[in-house]
C-alpha positions as CSV (number, residue, x, y, z in Angstrom):
1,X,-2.1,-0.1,10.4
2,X,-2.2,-0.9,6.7
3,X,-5.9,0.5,6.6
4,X,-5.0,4.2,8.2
5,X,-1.9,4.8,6.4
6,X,-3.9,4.1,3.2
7,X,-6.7,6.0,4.5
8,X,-5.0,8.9,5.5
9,X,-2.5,9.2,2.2
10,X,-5.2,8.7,-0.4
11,X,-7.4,11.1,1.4
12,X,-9.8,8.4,1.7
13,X,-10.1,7.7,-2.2
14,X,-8.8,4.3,-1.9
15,X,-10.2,1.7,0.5
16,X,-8.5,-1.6,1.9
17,X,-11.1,-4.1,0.6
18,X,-8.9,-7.9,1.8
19,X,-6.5,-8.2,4.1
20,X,-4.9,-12.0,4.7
21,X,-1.8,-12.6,6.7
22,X,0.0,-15.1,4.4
23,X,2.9,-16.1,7.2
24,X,3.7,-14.8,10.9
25,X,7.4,-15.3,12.4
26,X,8.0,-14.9,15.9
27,X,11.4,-13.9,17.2
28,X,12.4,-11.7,20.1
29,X,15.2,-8.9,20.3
30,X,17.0,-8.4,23.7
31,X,14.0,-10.3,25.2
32,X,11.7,-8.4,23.3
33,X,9.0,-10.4,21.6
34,X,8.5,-9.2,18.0
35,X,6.4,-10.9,15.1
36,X,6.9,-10.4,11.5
37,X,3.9,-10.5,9.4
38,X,3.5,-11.2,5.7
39,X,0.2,-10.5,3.7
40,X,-1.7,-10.2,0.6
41,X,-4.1,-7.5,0.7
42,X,-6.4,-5.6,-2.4
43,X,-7.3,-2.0,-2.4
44,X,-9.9,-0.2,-4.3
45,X,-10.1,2.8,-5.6
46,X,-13.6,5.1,-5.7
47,X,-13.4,7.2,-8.6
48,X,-11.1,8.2,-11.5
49,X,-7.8,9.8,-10.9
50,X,-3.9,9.6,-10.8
51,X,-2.6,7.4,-7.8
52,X,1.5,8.2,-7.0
53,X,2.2,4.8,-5.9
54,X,5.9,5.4,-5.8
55,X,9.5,4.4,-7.4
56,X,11.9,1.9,-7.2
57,X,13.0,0.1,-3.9
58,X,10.4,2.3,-1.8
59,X,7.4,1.3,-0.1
60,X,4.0,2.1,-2.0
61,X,2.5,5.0,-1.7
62,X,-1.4,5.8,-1.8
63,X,-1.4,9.1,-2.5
64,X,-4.5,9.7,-5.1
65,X,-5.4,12.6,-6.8
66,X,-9.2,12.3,-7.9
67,X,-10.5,13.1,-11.4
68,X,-6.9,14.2,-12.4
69,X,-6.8,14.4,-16.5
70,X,-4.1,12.6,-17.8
71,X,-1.2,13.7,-20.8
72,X,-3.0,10.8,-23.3
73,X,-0.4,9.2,-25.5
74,X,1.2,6.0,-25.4
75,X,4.6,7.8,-24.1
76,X,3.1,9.9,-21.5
77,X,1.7,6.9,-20.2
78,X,5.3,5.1,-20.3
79,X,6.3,8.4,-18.6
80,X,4.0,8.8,-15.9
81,X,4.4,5.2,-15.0
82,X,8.5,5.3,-14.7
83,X,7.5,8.5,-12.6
84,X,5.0,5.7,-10.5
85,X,1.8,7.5,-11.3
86,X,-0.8,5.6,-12.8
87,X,-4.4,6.3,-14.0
88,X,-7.1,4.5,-11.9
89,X,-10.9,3.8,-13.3
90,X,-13.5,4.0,-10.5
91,X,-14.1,0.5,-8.8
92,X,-10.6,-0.4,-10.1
93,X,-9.2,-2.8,-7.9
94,X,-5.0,-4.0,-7.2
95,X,-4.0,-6.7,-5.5
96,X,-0.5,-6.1,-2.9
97,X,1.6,-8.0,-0.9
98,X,3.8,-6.6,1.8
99,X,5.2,-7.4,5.5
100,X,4.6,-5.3,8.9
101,X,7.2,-6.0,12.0
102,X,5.7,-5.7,15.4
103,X,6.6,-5.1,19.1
104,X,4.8,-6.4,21.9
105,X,4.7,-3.9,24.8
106,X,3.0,-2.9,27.8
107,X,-0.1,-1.8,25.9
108,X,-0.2,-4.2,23.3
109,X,1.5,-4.8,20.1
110,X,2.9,-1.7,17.8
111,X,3.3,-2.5,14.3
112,X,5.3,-0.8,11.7
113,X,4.8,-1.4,7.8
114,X,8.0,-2.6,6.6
115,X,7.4,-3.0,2.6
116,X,4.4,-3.3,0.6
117,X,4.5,-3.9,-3.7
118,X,2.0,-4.1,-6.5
119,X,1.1,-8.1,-6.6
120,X,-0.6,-8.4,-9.9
């Protein structure tokens, strides 16, 4: 899950390089069994660009735009970075943790990511 919504956002310009589960709660709803799932997970990016990772309380975002030019300039950076755009070297690597919900059904658990941060 994790994997393909990075995949798909970043256009395939980042990659999922670890993925550990850190803790798993079981619980059910109206006889439901769900599973919460934390994890630690590190992503890598394959060449230079601008990666929108997102603002605030949202989840983060892999949206990557390769070989973008940055404004240079201590306050454009400060800028871009409120804004939750950050310049990315090629190879650069970021750690994040996060937790995905899932719902066990007739075909197998469906999992939903529920929040994900910058862990560094």
């Amino acid at each position: 899950m994790l994997q393909q919504q990075i995949t798909s956002q970043s256009q395939g310009h980042i990659k999922l390089v670890s993925f550990r589960k850190t803790a798993l709660q079981e619980f059910q709803v109206h006889g439901v069994p769900g599973r919460r799932i934390s994890y630690a997970a590190e992503v890598e990016f394959d060449q230079r660009g601008l990666w929108s990772r997102g603002v605030g309380n949202k989840s983060l975002g892999f949206e990557f735009s390769p070989n973008l030019i940055p404004a240079t300039g201590d306050i454009a950076g400060m800028m871009k970075d409120l804004q939750g755009e950050r310049q990315m070297c090629e190879g650069e690597r970021v750690r994040i943790a996060g937790m995905m919900t899932g719902t066990k059904s007739e075909s197998g658990w469906k999992y939903e990511l529920n929040e994900n941060r910058i862990s560094d």
